[in-house]
N, CA, C and O of each residue as an XYZ file, in Angstrom:
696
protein
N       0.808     -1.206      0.000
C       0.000      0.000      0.000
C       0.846      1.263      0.000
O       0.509      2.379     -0.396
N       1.783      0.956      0.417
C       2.919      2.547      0.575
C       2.982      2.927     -0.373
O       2.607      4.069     -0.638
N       3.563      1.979     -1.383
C       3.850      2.473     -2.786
C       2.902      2.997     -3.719
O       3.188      3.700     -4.688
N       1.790      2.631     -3.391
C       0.646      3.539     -3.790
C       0.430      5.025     -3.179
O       0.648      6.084     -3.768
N       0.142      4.921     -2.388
C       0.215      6.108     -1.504
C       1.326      7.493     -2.278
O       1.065      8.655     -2.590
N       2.191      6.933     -2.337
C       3.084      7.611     -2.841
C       3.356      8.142     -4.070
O       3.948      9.121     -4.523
N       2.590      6.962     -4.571
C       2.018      7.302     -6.486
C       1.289      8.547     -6.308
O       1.594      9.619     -6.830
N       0.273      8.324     -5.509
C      -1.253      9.453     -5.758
C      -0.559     10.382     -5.173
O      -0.856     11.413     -5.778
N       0.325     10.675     -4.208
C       0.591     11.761     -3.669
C       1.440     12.707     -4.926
O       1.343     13.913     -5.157
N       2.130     11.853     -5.487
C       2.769     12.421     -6.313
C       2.456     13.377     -7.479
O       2.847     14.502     -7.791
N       1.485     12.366     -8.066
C       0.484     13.243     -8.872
C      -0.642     13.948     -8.338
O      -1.332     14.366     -9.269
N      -0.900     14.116     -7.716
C      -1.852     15.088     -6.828
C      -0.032     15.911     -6.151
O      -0.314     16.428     -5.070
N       0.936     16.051     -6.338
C       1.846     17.287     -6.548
C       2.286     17.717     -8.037
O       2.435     18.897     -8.353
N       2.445     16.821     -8.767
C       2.459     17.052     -9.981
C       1.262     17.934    -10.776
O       1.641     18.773    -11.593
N      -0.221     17.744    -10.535
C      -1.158     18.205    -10.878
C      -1.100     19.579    -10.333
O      -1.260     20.509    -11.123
N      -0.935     19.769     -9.351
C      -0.884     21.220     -7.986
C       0.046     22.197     -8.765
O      -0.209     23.377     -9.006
N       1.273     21.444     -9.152
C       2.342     21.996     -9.146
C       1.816     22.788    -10.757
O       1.741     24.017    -10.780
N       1.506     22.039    -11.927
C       0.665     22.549    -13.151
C       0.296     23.402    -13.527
O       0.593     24.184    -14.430
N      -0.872     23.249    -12.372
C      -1.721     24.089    -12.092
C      -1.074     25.459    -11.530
O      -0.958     26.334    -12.388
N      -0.660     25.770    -10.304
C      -0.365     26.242     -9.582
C       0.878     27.412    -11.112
O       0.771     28.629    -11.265
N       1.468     26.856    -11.598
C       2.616     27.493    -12.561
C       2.025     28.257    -13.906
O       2.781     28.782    -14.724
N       0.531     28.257    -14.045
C      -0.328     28.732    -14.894
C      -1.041     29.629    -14.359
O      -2.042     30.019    -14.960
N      -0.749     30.081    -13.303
C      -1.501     31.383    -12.256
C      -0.895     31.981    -12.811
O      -1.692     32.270    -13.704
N       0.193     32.594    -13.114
C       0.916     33.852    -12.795
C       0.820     34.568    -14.008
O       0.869     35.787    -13.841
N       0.713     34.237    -15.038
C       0.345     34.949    -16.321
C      -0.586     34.164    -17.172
O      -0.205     33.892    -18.311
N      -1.904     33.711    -16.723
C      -2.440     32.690    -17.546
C      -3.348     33.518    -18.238
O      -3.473     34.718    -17.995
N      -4.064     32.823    -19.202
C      -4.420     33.684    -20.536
C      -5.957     33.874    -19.940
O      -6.491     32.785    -19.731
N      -6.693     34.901    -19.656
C      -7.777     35.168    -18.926
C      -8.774     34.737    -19.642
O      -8.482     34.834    -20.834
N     -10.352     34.083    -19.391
C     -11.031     34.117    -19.504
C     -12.238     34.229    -19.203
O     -12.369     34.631    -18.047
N     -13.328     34.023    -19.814
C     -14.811     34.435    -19.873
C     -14.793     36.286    -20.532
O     -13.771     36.623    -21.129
N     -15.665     37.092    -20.407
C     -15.756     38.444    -21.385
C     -13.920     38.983    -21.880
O     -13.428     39.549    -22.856
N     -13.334     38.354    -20.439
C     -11.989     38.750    -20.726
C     -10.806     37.932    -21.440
O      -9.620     37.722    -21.185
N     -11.252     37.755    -21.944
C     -10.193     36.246    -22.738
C      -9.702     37.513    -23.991
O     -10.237     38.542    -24.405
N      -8.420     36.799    -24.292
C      -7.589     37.982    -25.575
C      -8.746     38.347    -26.695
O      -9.290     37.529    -27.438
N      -8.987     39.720    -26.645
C      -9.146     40.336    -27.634
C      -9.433     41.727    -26.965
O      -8.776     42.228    -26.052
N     -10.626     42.303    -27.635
C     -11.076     43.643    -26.754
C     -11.322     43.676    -25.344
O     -11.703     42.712    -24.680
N     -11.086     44.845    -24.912
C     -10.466     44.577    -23.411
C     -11.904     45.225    -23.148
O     -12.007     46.293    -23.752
N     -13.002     44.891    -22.443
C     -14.330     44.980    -22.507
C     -14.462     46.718    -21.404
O     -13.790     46.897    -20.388
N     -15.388     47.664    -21.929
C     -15.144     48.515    -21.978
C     -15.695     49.002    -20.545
O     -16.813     48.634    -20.186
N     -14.920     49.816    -19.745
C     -16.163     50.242    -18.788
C     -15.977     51.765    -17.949
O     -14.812     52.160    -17.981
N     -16.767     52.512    -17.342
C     -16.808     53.379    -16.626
C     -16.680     53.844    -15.717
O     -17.608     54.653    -15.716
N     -15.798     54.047    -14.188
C     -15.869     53.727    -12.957
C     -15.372     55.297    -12.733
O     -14.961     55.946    -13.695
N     -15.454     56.004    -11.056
C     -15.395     56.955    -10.581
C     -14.144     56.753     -9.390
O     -14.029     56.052     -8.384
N     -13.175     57.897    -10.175
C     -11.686     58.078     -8.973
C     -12.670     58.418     -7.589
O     -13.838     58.363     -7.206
N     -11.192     58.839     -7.113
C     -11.129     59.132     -5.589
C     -11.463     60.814     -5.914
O     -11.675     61.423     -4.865
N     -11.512     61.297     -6.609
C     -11.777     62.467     -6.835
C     -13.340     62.748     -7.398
O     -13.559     63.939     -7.621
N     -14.627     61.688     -7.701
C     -15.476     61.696     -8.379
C     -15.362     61.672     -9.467
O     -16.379     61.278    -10.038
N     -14.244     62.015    -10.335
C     -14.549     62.126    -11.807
C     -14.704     60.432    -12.262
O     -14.048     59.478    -11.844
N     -15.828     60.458    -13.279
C     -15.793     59.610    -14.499
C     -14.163     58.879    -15.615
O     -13.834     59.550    -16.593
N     -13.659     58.055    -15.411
C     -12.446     57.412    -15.792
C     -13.224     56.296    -17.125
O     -13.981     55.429    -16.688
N     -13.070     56.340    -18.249
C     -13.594     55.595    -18.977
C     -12.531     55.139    -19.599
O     -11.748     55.907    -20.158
N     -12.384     53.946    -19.581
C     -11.496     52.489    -20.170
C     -11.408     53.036    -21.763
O     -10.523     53.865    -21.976
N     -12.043     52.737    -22.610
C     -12.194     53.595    -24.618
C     -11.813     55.125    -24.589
O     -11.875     55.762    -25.641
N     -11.394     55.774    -23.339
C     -10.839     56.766    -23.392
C      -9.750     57.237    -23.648
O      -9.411     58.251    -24.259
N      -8.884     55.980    -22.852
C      -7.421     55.667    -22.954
C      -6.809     55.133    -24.141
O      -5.598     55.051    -24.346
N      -7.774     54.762    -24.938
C      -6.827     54.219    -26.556
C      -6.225     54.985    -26.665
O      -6.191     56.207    -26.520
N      -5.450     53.899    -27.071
C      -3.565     55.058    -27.552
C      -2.315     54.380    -26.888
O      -1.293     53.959    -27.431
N      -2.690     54.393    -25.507
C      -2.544     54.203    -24.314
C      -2.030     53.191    -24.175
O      -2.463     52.363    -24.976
N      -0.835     52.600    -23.134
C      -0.530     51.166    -22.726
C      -1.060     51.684    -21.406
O      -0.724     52.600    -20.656
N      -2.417     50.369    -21.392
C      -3.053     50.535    -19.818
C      -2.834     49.064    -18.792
O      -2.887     47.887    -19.148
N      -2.616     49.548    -17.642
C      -2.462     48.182    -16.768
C      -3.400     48.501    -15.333
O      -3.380     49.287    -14.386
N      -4.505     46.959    -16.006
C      -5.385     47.762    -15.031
C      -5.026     46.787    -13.629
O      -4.542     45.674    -13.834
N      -5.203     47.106    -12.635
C      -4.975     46.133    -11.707
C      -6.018     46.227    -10.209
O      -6.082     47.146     -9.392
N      -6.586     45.222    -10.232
C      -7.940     44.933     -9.556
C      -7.331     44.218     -8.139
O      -6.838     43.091     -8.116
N      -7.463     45.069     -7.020
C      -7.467     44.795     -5.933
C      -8.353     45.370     -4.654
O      -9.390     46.034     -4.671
N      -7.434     44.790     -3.349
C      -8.427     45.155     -2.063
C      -7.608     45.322     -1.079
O      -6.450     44.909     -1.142
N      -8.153     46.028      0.096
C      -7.339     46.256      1.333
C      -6.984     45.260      1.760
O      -5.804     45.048      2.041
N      -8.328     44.048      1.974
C      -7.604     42.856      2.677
C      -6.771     41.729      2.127
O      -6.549     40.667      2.709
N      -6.327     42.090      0.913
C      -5.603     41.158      0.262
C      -4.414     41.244      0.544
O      -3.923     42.099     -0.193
N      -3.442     40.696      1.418
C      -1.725     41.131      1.586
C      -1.146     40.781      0.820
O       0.005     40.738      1.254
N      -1.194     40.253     -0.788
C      -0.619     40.761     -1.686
C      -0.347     41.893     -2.250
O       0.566     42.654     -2.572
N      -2.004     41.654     -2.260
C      -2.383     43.674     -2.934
C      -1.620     44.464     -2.090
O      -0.753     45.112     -2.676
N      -1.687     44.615     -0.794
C      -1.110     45.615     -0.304
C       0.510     45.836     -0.605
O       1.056     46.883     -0.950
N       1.184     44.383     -0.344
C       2.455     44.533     -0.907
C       3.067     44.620     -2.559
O       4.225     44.721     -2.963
N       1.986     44.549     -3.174
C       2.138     45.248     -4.824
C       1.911     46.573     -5.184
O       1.999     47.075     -6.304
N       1.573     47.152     -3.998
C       0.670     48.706     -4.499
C       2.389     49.865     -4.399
O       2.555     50.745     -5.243
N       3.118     49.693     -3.622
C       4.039     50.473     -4.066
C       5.252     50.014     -5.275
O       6.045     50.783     -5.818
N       5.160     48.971     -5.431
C       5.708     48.299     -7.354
C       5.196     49.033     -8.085
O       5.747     49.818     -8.856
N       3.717     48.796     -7.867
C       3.169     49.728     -8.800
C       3.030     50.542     -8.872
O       2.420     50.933     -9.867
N       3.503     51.537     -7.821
C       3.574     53.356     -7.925
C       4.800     53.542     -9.228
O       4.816     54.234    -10.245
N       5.971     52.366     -8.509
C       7.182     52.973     -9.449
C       7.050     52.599    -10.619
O       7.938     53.037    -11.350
N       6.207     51.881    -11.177
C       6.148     51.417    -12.582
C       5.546     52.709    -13.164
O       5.973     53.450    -14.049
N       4.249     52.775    -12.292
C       3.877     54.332    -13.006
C       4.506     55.331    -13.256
O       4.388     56.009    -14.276
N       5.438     55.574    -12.102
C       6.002     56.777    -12.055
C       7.519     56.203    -13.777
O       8.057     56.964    -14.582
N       7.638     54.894    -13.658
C       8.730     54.957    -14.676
C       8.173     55.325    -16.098
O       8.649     56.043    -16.977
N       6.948     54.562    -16.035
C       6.806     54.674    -17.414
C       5.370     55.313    -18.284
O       5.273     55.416    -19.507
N       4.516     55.624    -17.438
C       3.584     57.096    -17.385
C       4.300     58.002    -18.565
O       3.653     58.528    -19.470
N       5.578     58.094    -18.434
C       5.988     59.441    -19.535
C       5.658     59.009    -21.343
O       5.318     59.540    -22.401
N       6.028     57.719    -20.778
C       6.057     56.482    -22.233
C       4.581     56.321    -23.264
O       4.336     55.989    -24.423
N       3.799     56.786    -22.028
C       1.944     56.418    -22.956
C       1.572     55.362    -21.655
O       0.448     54.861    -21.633
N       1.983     55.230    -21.203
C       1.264     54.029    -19.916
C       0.691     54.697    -18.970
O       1.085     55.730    -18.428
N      -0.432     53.972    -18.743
C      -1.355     54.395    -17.345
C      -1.518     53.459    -16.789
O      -1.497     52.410    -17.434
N      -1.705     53.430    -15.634
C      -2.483     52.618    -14.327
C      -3.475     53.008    -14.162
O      -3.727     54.213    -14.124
N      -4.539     51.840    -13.978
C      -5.805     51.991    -13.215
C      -5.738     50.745    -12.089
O      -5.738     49.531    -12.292
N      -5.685     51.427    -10.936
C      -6.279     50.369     -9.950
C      -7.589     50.849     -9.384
O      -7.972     51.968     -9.043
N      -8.341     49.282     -9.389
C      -9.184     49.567     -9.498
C      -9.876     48.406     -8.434
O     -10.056     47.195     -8.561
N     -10.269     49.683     -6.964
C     -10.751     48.574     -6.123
C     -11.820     48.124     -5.778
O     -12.795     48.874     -5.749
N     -11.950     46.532     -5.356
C     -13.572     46.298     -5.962
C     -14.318     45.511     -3.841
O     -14.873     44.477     -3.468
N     -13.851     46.745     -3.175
C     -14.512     46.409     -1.753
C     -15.591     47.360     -2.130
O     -15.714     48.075     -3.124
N     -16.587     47.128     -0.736
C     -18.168     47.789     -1.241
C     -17.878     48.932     -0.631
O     -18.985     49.059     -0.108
N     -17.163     50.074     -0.192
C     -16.897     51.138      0.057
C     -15.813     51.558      0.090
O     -15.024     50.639      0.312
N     -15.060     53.049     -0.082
C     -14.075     53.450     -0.170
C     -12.916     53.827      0.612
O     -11.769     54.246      0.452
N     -13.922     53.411      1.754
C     -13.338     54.125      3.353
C     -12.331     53.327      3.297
O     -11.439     53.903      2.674
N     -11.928     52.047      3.704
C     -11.039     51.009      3.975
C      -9.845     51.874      3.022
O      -8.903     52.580      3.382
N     -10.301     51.510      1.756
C      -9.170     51.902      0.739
C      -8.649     53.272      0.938
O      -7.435     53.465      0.870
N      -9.488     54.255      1.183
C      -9.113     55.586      1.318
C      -7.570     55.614      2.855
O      -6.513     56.239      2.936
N      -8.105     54.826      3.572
C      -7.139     54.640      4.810
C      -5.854     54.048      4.300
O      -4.819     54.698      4.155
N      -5.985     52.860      4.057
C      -4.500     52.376      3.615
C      -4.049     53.364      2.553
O      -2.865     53.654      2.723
N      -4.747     54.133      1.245
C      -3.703     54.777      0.295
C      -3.011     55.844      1.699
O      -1.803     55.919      1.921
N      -4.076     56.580      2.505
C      -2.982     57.635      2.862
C      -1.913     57.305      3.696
O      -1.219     58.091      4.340
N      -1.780     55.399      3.611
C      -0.322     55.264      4.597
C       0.768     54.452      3.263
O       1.946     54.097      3.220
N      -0.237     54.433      2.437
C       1.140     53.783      0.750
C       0.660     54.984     -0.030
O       0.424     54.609     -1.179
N       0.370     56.535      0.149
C       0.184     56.820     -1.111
C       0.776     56.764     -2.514
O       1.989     56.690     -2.710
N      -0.376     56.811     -3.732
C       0.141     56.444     -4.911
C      -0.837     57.672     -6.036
O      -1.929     58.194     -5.815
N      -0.249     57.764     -6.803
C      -0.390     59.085     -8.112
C      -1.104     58.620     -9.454
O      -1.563     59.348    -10.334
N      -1.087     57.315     -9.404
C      -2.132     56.629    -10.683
C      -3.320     56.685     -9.801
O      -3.483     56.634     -8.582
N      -4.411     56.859    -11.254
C      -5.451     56.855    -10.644
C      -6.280     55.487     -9.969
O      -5.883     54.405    -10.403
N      -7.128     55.453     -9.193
C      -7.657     54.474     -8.024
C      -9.020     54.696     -8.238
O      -9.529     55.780     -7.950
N      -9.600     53.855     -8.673
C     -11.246     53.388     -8.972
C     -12.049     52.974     -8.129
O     -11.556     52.212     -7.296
N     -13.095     53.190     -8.036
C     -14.083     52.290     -7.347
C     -15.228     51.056     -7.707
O     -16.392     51.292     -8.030
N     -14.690     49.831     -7.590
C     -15.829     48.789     -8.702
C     -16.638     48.122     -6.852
O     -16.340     47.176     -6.123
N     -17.625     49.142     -6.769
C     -18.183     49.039     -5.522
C     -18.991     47.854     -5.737
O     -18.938     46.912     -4.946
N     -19.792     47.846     -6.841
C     -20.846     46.878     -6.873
C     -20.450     45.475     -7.556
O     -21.230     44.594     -7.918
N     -18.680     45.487     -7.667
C     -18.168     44.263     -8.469
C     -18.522     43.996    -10.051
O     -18.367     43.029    -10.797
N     -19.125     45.437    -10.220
C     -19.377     44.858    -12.108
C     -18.092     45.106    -12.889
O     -18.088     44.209    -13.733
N     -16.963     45.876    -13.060
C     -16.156     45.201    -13.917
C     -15.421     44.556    -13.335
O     -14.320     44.651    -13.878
N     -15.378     43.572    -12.040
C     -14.590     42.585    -12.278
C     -15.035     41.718    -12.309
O     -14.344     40.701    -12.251
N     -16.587     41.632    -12.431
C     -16.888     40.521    -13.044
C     -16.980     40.484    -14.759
O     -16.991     39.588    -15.603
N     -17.033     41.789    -14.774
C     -16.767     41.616    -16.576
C     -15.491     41.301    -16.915
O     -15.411     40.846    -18.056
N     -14.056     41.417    -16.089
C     -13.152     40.960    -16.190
C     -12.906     39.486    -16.129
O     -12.015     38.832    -16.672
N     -13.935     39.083    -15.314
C     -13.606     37.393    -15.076
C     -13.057     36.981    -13.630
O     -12.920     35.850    -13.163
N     -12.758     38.335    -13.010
C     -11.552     38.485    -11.742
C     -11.959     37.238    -10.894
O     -13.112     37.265    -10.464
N     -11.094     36.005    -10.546
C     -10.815     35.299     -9.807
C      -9.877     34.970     -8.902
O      -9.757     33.902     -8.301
N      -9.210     35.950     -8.834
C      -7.864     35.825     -7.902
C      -7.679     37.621     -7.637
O      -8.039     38.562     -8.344
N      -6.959     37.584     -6.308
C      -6.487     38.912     -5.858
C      -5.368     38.910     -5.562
O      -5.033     38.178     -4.632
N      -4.413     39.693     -6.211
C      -5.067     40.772     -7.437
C      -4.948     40.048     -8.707
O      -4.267     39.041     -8.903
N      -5.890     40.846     -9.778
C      -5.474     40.414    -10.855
C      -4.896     41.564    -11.413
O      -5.116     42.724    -11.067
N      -4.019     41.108    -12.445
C      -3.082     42.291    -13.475
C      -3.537     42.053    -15.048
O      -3.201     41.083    -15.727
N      -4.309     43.067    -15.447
C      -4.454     43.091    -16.877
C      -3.803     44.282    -17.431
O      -3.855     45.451    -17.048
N      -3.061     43.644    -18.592
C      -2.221     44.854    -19.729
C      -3.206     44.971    -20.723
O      -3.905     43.994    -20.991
N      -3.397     46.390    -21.492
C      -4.125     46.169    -22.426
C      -3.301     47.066    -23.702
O      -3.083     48.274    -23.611
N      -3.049     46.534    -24.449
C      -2.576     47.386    -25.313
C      -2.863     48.605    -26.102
O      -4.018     49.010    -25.974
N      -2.066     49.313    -26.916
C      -2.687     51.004    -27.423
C      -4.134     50.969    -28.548
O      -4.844     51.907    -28.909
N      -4.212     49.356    -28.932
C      -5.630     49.188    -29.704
C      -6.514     48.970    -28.426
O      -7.669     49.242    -28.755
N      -6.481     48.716    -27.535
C      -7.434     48.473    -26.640
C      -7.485     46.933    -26.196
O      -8.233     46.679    -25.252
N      -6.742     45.844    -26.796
C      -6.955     44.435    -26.907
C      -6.029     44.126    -25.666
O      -4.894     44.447    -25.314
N      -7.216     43.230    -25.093
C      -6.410     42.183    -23.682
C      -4.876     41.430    -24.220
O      -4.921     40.391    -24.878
N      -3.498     42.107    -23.843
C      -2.406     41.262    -24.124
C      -1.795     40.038    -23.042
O      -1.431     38.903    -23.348
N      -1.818     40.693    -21.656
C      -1.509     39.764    -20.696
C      -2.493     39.667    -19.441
O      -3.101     40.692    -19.135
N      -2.651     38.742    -18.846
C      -3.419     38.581    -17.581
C      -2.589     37.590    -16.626
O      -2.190     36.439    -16.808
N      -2.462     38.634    -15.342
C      -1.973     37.816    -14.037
C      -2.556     37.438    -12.952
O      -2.887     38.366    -12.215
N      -2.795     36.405    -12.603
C      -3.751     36.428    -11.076
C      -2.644     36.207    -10.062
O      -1.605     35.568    -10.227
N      -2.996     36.757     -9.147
C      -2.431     36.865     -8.250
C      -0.977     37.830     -7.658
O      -0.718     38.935     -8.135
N      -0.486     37.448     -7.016
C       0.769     38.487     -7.098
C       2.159     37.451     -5.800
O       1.834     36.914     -4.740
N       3.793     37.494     -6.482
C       4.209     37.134     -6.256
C       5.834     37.803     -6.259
O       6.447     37.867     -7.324
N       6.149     38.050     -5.598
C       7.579     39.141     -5.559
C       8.264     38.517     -7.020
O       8.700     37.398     -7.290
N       8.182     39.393     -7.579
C       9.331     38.982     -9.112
C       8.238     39.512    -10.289
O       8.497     40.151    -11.309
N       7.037     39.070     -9.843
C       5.630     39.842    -11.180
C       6.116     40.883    -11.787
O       6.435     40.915    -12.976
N       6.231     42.192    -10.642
C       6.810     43.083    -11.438
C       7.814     43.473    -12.287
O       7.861     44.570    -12.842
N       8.725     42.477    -12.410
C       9.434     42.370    -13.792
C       8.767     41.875    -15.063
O       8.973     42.313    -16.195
N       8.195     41.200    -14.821
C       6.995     40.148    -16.071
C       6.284     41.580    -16.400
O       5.992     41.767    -17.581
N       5.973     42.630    -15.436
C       4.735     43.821    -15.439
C       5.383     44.492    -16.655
O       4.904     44.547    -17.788
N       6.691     45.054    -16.181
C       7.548     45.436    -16.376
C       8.089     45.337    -18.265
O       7.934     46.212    -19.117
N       8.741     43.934    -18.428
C       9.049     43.435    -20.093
C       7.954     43.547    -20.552
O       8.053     44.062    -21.665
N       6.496     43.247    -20.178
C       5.072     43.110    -20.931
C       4.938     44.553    -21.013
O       4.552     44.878    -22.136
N       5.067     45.270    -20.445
C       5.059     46.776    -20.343
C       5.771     47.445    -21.974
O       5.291     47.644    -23.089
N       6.811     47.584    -21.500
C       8.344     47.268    -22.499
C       7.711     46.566    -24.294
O       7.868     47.184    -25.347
N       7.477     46.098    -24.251
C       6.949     45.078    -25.659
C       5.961     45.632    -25.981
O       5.768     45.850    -27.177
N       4.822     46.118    -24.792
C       3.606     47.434    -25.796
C       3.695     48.791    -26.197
O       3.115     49.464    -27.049
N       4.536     49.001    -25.394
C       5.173     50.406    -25.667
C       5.675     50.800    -26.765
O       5.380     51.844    -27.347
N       6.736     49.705    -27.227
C       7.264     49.567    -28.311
C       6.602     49.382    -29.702
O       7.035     50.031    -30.654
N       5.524     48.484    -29.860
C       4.769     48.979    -30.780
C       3.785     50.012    -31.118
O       3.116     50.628    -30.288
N       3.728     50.193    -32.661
C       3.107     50.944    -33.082
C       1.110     50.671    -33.276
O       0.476     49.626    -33.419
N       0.559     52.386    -33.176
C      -0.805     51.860    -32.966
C      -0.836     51.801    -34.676
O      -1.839     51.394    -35.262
């Protein structure tokens, strides 16, 4: 019986392990699967209207998180400096957080503040038009508007992957 045991364990790590190595940039689906990056409307920290088809042109990285996620929290200053690097380039950030009020979020930015703009998806509709199953997720969208990369989750080193995927849209032409 051991030697069985040891079979199934194996592949039930082998399967995990698969699986588990297809999180980090896997190709998103349901409305969000590669192509048009599905369009939507949400309100900064300032009230204004932020519309997604606004930004064509644009290398946008939208990134969908929450206070209580301690990833999210430890990705949110990566992602200040990405903005701040490459904002000059045509890139924007949208984070875009999807708890049912702003208060939480409003508290933690003023102890990480950050200069890209910060959304509110109070009622969870674009991340469910995103597909969002993991926190955080990272979507790139390129200067046509089309879904290029999707990340779930977050793992110290992403932001280099953020980073070259960044790098490679920039570089082309609209």
């Amino acid at each position: 019986m051991k030697p069985i045991r040891s079979i199934r364990s194996l592949a039930i790590g082998i399967v995990a392990g698969v699986l588990l190595a297809g999180v980090a940039a896997a190709p998103a689906s349901g409305a969000s699967a590669k192509g048009v990056a599905p369009d939507f409307s949400l309100l900064d920290r300032n009230g204004q209207k932020v519309t997604l088809s606004e930004l064509r042109g644009q290398v946008v990285l939208i990134n969908f998180w929450a206070t209580w996620c301690a990833p999210c929290r430890r990705e949110m200053p990566l992602l200040e400096q990405i903005y701040q690097r490459y904002e000059p380039l045509g890139v924007t950030l949208l984070g875009v957080n999807v708890e049912e009020g702003p208060r939480e979020a409003e508290v933690f930015l003023k102890e990480t503040p950050v200069t890209f703009p910060v959304l509110f998806d109070t009622e969870n509709v674009v991340s469910k038009l995103y597909s969002v199953e993991a926190m955080p997720t990272t979507v790139l969208v390129d200067r046509q508007g089309n879904i290029r990369f999707v990340h779930y989750g977050y793992q110290a080193g992403y932001e280099n992957e953020y980073q070259d995927q960044i790098r490679t849209l920039v570089r082309e032409r609209l």
